[in-house]
C-alpha positions as CSV (number, residue, x, y, z in Angstrom):
1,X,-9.2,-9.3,-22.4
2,X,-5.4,-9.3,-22.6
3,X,-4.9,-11.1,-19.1
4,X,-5.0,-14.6,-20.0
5,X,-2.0,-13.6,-22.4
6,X,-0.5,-12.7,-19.4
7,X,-1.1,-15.4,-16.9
8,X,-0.7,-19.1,-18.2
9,X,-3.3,-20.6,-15.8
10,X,-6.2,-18.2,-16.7
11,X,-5.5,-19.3,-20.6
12,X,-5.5,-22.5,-19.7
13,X,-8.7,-22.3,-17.7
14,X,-10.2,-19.8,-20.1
15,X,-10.9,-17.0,-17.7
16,X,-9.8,-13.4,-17.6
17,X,-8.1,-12.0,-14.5
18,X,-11.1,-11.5,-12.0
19,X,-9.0,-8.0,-10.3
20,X,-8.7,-6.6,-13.6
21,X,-12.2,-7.1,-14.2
22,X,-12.8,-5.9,-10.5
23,X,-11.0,-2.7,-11.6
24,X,-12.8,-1.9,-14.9
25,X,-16.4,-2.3,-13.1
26,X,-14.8,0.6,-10.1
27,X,-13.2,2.8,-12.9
28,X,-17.2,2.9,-15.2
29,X,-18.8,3.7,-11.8
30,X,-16.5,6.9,-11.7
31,X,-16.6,7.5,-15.5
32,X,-20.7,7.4,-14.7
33,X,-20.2,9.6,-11.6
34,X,-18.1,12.3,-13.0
35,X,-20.8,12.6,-16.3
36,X,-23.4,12.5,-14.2
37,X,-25.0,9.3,-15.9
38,X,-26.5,6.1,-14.4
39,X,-24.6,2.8,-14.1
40,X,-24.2,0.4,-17.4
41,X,-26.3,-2.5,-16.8
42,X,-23.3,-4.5,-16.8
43,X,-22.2,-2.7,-14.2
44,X,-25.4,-2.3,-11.9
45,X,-26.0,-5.6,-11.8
46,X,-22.9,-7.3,-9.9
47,X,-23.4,-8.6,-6.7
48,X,-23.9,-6.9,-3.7
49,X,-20.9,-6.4,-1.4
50,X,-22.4,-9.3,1.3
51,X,-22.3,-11.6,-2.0
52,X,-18.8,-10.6,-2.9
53,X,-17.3,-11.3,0.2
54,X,-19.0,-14.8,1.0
55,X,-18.3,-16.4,-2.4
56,X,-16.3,-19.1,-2.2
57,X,-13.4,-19.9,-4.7
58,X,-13.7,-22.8,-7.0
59,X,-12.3,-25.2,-5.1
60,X,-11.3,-27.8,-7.9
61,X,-10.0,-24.9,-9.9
62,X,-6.3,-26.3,-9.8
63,X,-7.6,-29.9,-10.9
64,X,-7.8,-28.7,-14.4
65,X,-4.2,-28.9,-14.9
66,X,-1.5,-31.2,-14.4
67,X,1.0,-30.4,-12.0
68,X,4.4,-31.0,-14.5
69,X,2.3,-28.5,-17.1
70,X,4.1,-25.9,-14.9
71,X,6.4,-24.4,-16.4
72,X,8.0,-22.0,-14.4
73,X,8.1,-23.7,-11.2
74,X,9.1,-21.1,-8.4
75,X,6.8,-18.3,-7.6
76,X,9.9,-16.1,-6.5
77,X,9.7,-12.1,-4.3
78,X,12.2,-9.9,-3.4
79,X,13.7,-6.1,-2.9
80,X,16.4,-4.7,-4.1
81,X,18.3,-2.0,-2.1
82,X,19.2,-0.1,-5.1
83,X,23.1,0.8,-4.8
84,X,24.1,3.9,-7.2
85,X,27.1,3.0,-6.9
86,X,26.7,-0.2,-9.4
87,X,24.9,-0.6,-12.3
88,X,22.2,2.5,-13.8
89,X,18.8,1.3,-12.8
90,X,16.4,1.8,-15.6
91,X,12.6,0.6,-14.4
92,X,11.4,-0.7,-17.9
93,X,14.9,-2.3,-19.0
94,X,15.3,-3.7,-15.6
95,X,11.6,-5.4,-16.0
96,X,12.3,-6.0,-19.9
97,X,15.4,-8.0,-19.2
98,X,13.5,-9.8,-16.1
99,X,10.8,-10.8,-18.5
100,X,12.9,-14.0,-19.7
101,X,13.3,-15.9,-17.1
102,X,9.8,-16.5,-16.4
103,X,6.0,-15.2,-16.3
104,X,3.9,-13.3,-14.1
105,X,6.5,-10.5,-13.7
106,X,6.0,-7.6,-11.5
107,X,8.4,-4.8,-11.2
108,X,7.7,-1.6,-9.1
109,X,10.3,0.5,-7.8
110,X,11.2,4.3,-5.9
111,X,14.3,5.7,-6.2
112,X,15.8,3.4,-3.8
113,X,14.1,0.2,-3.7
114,X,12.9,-1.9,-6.7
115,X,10.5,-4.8,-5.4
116,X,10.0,-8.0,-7.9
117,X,7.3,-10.8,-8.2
118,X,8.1,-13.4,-10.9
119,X,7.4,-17.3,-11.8
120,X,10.8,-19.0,-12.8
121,X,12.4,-21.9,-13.2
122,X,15.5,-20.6,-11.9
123,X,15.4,-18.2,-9.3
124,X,18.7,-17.9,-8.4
125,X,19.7,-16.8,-12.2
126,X,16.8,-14.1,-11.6
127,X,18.6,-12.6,-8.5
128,X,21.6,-13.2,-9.6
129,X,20.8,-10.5,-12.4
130,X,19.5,-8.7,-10.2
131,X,22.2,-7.9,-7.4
132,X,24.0,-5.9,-10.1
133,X,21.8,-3.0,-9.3
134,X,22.1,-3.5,-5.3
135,X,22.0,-6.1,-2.0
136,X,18.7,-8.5,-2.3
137,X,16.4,-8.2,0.8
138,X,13.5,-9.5,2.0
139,X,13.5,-12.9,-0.4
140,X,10.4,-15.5,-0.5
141,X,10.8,-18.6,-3.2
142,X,8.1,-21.1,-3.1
143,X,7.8,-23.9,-4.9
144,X,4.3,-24.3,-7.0
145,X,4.6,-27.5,-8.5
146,X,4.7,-29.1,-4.4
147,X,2.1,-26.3,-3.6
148,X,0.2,-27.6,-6.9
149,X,0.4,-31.1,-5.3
150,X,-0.7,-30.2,-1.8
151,X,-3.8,-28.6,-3.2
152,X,-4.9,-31.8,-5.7
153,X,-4.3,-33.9,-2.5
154,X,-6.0,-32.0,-0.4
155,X,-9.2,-32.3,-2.4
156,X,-8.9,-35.8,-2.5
157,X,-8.4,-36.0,1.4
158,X,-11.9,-33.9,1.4
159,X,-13.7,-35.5,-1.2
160,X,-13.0,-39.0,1.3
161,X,-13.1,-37.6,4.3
162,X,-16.6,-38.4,6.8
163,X,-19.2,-36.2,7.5
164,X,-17.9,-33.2,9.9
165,X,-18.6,-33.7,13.5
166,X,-21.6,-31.2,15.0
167,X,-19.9,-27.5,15.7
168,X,-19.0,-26.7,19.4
169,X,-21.2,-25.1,21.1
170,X,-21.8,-21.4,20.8
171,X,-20.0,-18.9,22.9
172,X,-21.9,-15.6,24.4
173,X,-19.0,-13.9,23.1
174,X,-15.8,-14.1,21.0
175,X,-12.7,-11.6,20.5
176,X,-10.8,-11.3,16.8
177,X,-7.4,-9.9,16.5
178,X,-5.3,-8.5,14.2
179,X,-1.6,-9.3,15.5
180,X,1.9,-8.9,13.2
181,X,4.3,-11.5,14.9
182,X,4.3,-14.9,16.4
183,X,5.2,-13.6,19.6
184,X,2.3,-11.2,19.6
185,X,-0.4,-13.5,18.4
186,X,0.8,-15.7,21.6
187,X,0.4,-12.3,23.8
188,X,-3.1,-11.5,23.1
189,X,-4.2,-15.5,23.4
190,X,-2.9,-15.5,26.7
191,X,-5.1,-12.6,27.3
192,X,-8.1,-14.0,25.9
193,X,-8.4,-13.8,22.3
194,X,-10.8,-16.2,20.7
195,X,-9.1,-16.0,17.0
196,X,-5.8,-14.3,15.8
197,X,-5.4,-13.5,12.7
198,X,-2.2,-12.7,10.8
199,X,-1.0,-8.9,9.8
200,X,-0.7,-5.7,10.1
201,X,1.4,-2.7,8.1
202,X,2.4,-4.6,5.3
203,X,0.5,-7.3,5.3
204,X,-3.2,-6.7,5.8
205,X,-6.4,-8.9,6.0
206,X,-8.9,-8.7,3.5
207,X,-12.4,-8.3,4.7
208,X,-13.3,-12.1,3.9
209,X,-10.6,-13.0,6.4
210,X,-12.2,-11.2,9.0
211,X,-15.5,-12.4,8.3
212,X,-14.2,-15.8,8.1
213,X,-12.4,-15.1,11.2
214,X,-15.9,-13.6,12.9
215,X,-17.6,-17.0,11.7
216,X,-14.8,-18.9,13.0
217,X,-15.2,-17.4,16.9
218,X,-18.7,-19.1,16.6
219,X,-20.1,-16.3,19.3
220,X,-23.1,-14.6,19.5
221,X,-21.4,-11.6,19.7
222,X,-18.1,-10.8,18.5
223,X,-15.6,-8.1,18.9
224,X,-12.9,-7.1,16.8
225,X,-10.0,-5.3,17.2
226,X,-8.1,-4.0,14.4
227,X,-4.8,-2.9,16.0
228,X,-3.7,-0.9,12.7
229,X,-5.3,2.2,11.5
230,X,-5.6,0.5,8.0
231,X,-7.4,-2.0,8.8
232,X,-10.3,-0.5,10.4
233,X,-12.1,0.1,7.3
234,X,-12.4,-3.7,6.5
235,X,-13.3,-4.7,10.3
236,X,-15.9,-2.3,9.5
237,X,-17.0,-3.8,6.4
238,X,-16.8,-7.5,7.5
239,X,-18.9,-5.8,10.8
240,X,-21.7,-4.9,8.0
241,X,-21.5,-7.8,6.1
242,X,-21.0,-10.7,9.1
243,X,-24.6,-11.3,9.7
244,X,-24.8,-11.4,13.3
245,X,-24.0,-9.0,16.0
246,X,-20.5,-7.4,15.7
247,X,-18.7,-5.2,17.4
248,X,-15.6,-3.3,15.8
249,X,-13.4,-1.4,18.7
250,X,-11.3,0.8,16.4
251,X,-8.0,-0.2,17.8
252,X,-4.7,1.3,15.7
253,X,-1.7,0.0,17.6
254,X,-0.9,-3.1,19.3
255,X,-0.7,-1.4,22.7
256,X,-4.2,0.0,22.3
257,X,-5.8,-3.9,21.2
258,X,-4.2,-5.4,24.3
259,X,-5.5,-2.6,26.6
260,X,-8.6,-2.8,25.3
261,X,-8.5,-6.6,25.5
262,X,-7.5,-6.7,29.1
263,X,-10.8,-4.4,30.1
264,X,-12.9,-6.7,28.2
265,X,-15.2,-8.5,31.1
266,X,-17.5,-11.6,29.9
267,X,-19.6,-10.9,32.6
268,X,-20.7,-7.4,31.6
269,X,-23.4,-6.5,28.3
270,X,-22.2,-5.8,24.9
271,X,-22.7,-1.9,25.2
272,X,-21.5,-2.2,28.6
273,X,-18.0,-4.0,27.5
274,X,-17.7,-1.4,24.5
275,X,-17.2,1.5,26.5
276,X,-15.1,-0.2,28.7
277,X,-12.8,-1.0,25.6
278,X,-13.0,2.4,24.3
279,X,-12.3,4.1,27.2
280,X,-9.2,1.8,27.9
281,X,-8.0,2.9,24.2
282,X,-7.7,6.4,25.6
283,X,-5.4,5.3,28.6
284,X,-2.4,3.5,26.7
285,X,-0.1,5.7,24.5
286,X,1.8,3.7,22.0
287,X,5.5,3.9,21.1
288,X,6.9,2.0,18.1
289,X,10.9,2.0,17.3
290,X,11.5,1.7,13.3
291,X,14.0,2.9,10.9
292,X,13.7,4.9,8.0
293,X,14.4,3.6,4.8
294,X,15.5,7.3,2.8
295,X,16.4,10.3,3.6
296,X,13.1,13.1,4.4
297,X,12.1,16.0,6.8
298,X,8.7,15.4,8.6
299,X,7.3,17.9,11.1
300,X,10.4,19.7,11.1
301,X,12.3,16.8,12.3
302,X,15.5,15.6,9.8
303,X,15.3,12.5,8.9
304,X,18.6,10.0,7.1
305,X,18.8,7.0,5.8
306,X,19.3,4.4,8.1
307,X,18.3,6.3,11.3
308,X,16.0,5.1,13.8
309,X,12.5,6.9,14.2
310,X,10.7,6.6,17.5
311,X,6.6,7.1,16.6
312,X,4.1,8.6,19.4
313,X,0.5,7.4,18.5
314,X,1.4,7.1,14.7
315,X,3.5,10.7,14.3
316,X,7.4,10.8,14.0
317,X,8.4,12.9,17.2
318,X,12.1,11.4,17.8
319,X,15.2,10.3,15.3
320,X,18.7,8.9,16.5
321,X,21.5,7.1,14.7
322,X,21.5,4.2,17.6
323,X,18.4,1.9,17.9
324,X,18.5,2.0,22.0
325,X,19.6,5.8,22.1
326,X,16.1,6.3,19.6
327,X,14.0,3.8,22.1
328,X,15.1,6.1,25.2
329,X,14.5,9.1,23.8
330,X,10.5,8.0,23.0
331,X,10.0,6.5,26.5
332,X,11.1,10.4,28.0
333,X,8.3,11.7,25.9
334,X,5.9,9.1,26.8
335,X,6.3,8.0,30.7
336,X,5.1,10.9,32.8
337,X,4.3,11.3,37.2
338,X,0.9,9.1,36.2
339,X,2.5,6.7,34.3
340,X,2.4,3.2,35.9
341,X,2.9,0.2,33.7
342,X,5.8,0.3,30.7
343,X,5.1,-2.7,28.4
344,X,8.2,-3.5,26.4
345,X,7.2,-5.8,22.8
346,X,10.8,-6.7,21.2
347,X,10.8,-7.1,17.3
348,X,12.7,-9.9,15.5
349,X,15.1,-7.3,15.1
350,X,16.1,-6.3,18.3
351,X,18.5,-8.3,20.5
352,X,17.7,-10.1,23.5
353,X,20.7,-8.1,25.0
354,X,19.8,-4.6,24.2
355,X,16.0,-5.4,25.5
356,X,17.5,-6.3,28.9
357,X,19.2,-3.4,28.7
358,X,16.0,-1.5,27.7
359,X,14.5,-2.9,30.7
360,X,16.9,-1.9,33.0
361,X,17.0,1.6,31.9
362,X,13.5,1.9,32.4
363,X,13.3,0.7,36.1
364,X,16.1,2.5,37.3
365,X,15.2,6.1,35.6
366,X,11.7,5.4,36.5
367,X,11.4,3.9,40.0
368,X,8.0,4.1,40.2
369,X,6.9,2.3,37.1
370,X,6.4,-1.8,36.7
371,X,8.3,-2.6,33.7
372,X,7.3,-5.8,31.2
373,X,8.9,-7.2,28.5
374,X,7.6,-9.9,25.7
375,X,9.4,-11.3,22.9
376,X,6.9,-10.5,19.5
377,X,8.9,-11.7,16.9
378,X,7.3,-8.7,14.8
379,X,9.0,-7.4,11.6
380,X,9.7,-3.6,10.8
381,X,9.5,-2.5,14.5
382,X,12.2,-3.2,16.6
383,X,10.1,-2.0,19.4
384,X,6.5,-1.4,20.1
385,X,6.3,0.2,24.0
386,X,2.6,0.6,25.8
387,X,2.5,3.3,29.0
388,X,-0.5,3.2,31.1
C-alpha cells in the first residue's frame, strides 16, 4: 500500500507496485501451505500462469504524464569496489545519505561490493559521493525524459501507422537462443539460429521473452536452447505455456548450445532431431576463464581476490594469478587422445594478442587438434573453450 509513496509514477497513475503485489500473493500461498489451510479467495483466483505471461502491458501507460513532470531525470546504476582503506562503509547511512539526490533508490551490498539503482538529476554528484568508499565500476546512466519521449512518439508512429502486412510464411521448424555477447549471438546465427535472444549469468530472460521469442520464430515447431543452467526453468515454462509444439534441449553452456545446434538436421523428425541434440550435449566439455571477485576456498582449491578461475562444466577445478597461465591450465584438463576440435570464444576482456597467443599454444602442444577462435564480445568470461 506504501509503494506509490515510493515510486512517483505509480502515485501519479494511482497504482501500487504490481511485484510487491506479486510477492504478497507467493508469500499467503506459503502462509496457507505451512497451516495447512486453503487459499484466500483473493489469492485463488489470479490468473493462471498462461494468462500471466501473455498479458500485455498498458501500452499508453507513459501518456498519462508529461514528460518535464520528471523530476529526477537519469535513471543512474553502478558498483562500488568497496576500498577499506577509505571511508567506513555503513549499508543504511550509505543508502540514507543517497536518498537525496533522487528517488527509486536501491542499495545492496556484501562486504566488498555495494551495487546502487537511483533516479537523479545529477548523477555525477551521486557518484561523486560515492567513490569515497571505493573505485565505481560497471556504470549505466540513461536519460528518462528522451526515453519518456521515444515512448509517447512511438505510440503516435503506431496509432498512424497502416495495417501490418500478412506474416511470412510459416517455417517447419525454428531454433531460440540464449546468447551473452554480440559476438556470440553472430556465432550461433551463422549456424542457423532462427531468433537470439539477449543474456545469460547476469542478465537473464524472463519467461515472456522466450515465449515472445518462440512466437517470433513463427515455426511449427520450435527448439530452444537455454545455454545457462538458470535459465532452463523458464525455457521450460515458456515450453508449457507457448501453445504449440516446443522443444526445450537443456543446454547450460555456450559450447553445449552450439554443439547441439550444429547436429540439428531440418530434414530429420522432431524426436528424431532431439536426440541428436542431446546426444551432441554429451560430446562437448565446456571451459570458461573468469576471475574471482573475493577471496574463498571451493573443493579444496584456494581461491584470492583477483585470481583467475578456470570452470570444467560449471565446477572450479583450476586458479592462477595470470589470465593465460589459468586458460592453459583448463585446456590440460580438458583436451585428451580423443579430443579433436578446440573452439576458442574470446571475451571483451581478453586481448586480441593473448588469444593469438592462446591459439598458438594450443596447436603446437596439441598437434592433432583443429583449433578455432571467435571474437564474443561476452562480459565476465574472458574465455569460454568447447573440446569435442
Amino acid at each position: 500500500e506504501r509503494t506509490p509513496e515510493l515510486l512517483p509514477f505509480l502515485k501519479y497513475v494511482g497504482v501500487v507496485d504490481s511485484g510487491g503485489k506479486g510477492l504478497l500473493y507467493v508469500y499467503d500461498g506459503f502462509l496457507a501451505s505451512l497451516k495447512g489451510e486453503k487459499l484466500s479467495e483473493k489469492a485463488a483466483a489470479l490468473p493462471s500462469l498462461d494468462d500471466l505471461v501473455s498479458a500485455e502491458h498498458h501500452k499508453n501507460a507513459q501518456s498519462h504524464m508529461n514528460t518535464e513532470d520528471i523530476e529526477f531525470g537519469y535513471c543512474t546504476e553502478f558498483m562500488v569496489k568497496l576500498d577499506s582503506g577509505k571511508r567506513n562503509f555503513n549499508e543504511d547511512a550509505f543508502r540514507q545519505d543517497l536518498s537525496g539526490f533522487g528517488d527509486s533508490l536501491l542499495v545492496v551490498s556484501d562486504e566488498n561490493i555495494a551495487k546502487v539503482h537511483i533516479h537523479a538529476e545529477y548523477p555525477g554528484e551521486v557518484m561523486t559521493y560515492a567513490q569515497k568508499y571505493g573505485s565505481l565500476i560497471n556504470m549505466k546512466i540513461e536519460n528518462m525524459r528522451e526515453q519518456h519521449s521515444a515512448i509517447l512518439n512511438q505510440n503516435k508512429q503506431e496509432a498512424a501507422a497502416p495495417a501490418e502486412k500478412a506474416p511470412a510464411e510459416k517455417q517447419p521448424y525454428g531454433v531460440v537462443t540464449v546468447a551473452m555477447g554480440e559476438g556470440i549471438a553472430e556465432l550461433f546465427e551463422s549456424i542457423g539460429a532462427t531468433k537470439v535472444i539477449e543474456g545469460g549469468q547476469t542478465m537473464n530472460p524472463s519467461t515472456e521473452d522466450i515465449v515472445q521469442a518462440i512466437k517470433d520464430a513463427n515455426a511449427d515447431t520450435v527448439v530452444i536452447l537455454p545455454n545457462n543452467s538458470n535459465i532452463v526453468m523458464a525455457a521450460n515454462q515458456a515450453a508449457d505455456v507457448a501453445g504449440q509444439h516446443v522443444i526445450v534441449i537443456p543446454t547450460k553452456t555456450v559450447p553445449q548450445g552450439m554443439a547441439a545446434l550444429l547436429a540439428f538436421n531440418p530434414a530429420l523428425g522432431a524426436d528424431e532431431n532431439q536426440a541428436a541434440m542431446l546426444g551432441a550435449i554429451g560430446e562437448v566439455k565446456s571451459g570458461q576463464i573468469t576471475y574471482a571477485v573475493r577471496d574463498t576456498n571451493i573443493d579444496g582449491i584456494d581461491i584470492k581476490k583477483g585470481d583467475f578461475m578456470g570452470i570444467l562444466n560449471g565446477k572450479i577445478v583450476e586458479t592462477a594469478s595470470d589470465q593465460l597461465a589459468a586458460a592453459k591450465k583448463l585446456l590440460a584438463g580438458m583436451i585428451d587422445e580423443d579430443s579433436e576440435i578446440v573452439t576458442v570464444i574470446k571475451g571483451e576482456d581478453a586481448p586480441e594478442e593473448e588469444a593469438e597467443e592462446l591459439a598458438a599454444f594450443i596447436s603446437e602442444t596439441y598437434e592433432d587438434v583443429e583449433v578455432e577462435v571467435h571474437d564474443g564480445k561476452q562480459p565476465l568470461y574472458s574465455y569460454i573453450l568447447a573440446v569435442e
